[in-house]
Structures are given as structure tokens and as C-alpha cells.
C-alpha positions as CSV (number, residue, x, y, z in Angstrom):
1,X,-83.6,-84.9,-32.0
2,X,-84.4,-85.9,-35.4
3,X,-84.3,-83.1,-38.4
4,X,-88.0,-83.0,-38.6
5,X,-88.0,-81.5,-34.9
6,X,-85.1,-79.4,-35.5
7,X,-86.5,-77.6,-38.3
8,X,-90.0,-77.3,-36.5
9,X,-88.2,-75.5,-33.8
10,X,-85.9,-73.4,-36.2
11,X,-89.7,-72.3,-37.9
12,X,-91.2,-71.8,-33.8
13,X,-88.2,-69.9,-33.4
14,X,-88.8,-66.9,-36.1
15,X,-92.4,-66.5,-35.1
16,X,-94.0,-69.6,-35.9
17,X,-96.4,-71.5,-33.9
18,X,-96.1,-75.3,-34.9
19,X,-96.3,-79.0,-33.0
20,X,-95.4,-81.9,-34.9
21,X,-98.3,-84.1,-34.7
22,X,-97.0,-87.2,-36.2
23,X,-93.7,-88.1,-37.2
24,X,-93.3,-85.8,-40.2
25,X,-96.4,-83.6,-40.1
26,X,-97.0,-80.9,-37.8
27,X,-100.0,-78.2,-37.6
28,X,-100.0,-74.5,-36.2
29,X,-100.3,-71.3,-37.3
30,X,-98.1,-69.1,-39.1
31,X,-96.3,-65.7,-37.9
32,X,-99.5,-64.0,-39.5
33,X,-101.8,-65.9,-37.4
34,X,-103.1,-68.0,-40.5
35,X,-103.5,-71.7,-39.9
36,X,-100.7,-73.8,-41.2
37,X,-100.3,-77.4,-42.6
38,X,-97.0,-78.9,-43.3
39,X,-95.5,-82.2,-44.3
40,X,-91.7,-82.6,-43.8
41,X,-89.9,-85.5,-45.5
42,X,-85.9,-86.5,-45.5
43,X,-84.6,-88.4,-48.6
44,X,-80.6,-89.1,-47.7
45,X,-80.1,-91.5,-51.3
46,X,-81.8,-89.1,-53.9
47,X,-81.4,-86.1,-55.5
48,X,-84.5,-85.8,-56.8
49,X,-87.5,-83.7,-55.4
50,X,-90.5,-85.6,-54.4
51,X,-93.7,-85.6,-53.0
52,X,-96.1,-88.8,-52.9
53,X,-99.4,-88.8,-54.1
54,X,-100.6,-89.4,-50.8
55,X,-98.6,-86.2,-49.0
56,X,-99.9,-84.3,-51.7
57,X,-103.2,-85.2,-51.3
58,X,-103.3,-84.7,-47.6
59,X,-101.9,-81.0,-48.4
60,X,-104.3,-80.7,-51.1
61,X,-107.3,-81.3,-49.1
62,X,-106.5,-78.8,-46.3
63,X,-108.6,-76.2,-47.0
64,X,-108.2,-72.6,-45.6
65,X,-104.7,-73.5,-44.6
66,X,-101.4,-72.7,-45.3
67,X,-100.0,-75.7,-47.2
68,X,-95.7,-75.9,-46.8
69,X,-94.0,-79.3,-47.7
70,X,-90.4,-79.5,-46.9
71,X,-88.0,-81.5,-48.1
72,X,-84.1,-82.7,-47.3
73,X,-81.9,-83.9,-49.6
74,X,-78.1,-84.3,-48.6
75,X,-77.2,-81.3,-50.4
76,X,-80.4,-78.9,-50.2
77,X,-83.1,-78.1,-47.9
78,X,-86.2,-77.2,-50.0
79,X,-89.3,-75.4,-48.5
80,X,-92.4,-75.7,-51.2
81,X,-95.9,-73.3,-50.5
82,X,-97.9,-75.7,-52.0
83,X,-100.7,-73.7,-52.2
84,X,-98.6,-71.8,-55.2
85,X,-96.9,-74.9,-56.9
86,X,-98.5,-75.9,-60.1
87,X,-98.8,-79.7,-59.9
88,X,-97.9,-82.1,-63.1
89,X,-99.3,-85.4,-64.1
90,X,-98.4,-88.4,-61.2
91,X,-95.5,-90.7,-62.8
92,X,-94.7,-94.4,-61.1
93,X,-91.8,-94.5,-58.4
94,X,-90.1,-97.7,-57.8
95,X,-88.4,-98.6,-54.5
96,X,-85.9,-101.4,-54.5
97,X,-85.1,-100.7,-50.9
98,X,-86.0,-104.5,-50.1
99,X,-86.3,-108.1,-52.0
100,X,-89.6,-106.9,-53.2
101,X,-90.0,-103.6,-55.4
102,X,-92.9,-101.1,-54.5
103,X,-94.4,-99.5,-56.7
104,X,-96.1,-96.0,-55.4
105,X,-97.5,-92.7,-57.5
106,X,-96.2,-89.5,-56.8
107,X,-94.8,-86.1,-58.2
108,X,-91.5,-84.4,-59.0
109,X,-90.8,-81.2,-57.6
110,X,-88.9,-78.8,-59.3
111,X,-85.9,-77.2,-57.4
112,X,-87.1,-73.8,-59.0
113,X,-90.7,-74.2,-57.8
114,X,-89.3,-73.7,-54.0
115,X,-90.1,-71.2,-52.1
116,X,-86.7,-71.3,-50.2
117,X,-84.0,-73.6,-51.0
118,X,-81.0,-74.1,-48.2
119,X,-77.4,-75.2,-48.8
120,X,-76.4,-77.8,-46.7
């Protein structure tokens, strides 16, 4: 079981009604009945809180919904309601996880901008 699912099914547990639809998104509606969106993303090298321009976008666009972005880190669990979190200007993020460095936009999240932050 991967830490996306186990997380999904922590959430189904209290009340939520979620399926992950993908690999790290899943779609369902909230204890309230209100439709829900969420992107769940596992970073086990970096400290640092971030969402891509692309995961943001997809959250961004989902009108009506519920917007949630969760994010692991190996010390923290952070649970964003993006439909609350005050977005910055993109910066540039550079991978060097292979010969050939990727460059790809995205934001930094503040630890203090969570919702609910976990203690691993």
C-alpha cells in the first residue's frame, strides 16, 4: 500500500468519501457532502513545501469543489485547503535527479499556511 492510499483511507475513515483516481489524485466528497478535489504528493529528499504549477493549476480550475493538497515530507505531513491559501509569484525549480537537469515552475508553500500539519 503506498502512502497515498493510506492516507485516502485514514480521510474515508473519519467520514470522508474519496477514491484515488490516479496515482496521487483522488475525488469524492467530504464529510459535509461537498465535492472534494485533492492532490497528494510525497517528497522523501526535501524539506521544502511544494506544489507544481501544474498541481496547482489542476486545483485551481476545479470549481465548486473543495480543493486539499497534501504533502509528505520525512518529517511532516502537511494538509493545505487550497481554496484558502494565498498563492505567490511561480519561481524556477531545478531537478538534478538524472544526467540532464529539468527545469519546471512551481510554488513554495509555507508550513504556516497548512491547514493541519502531522509529526512524523
Amino acid at each position: 500500500m503506498t502512502l497515498e492510499e493510506a492516507v485516502i483511507q485514514v480521510m474515508n475513515l473519519d467520514g470522508w468519501k474519496l477514491k484515488l483516481n490516479e496515482q496521487h489524485t483522488a475525488r469524492g466528497k467530504t464529510p459535509k457532502g461537498k465535492s472534494c478535489h485533492i492532490i497528494l504528493r510525497v517528497n522523501r529528499d526535501n524539506e521544502d513545501i511544494i506544489i507544481s504549477k501544474s498541481d496547482y493549476k489542476k486545483l485551481k480550475y476545479s470549481r465548486g469543489e473543495v480543493t486539499l493538497y497534501f504533502y509528505a515530507t520525512p518529517k511532516f505531513n502537511y494538509l493545505f485547503w487550497m481554496n484558502q491559501v494565498i498563492m505567490g509569484e511561480p519561481v524556477e525549480l531545478r531537478t538534478d535527479s538524472n544526467l540532464f537537469s529539468e527545469t519546471k515552475w512551481g510554488y513554495y508553500l509555507e508550513p504556516s499556511q497548512a491547514a493541519i500539519t502531522n509529526k512524523n
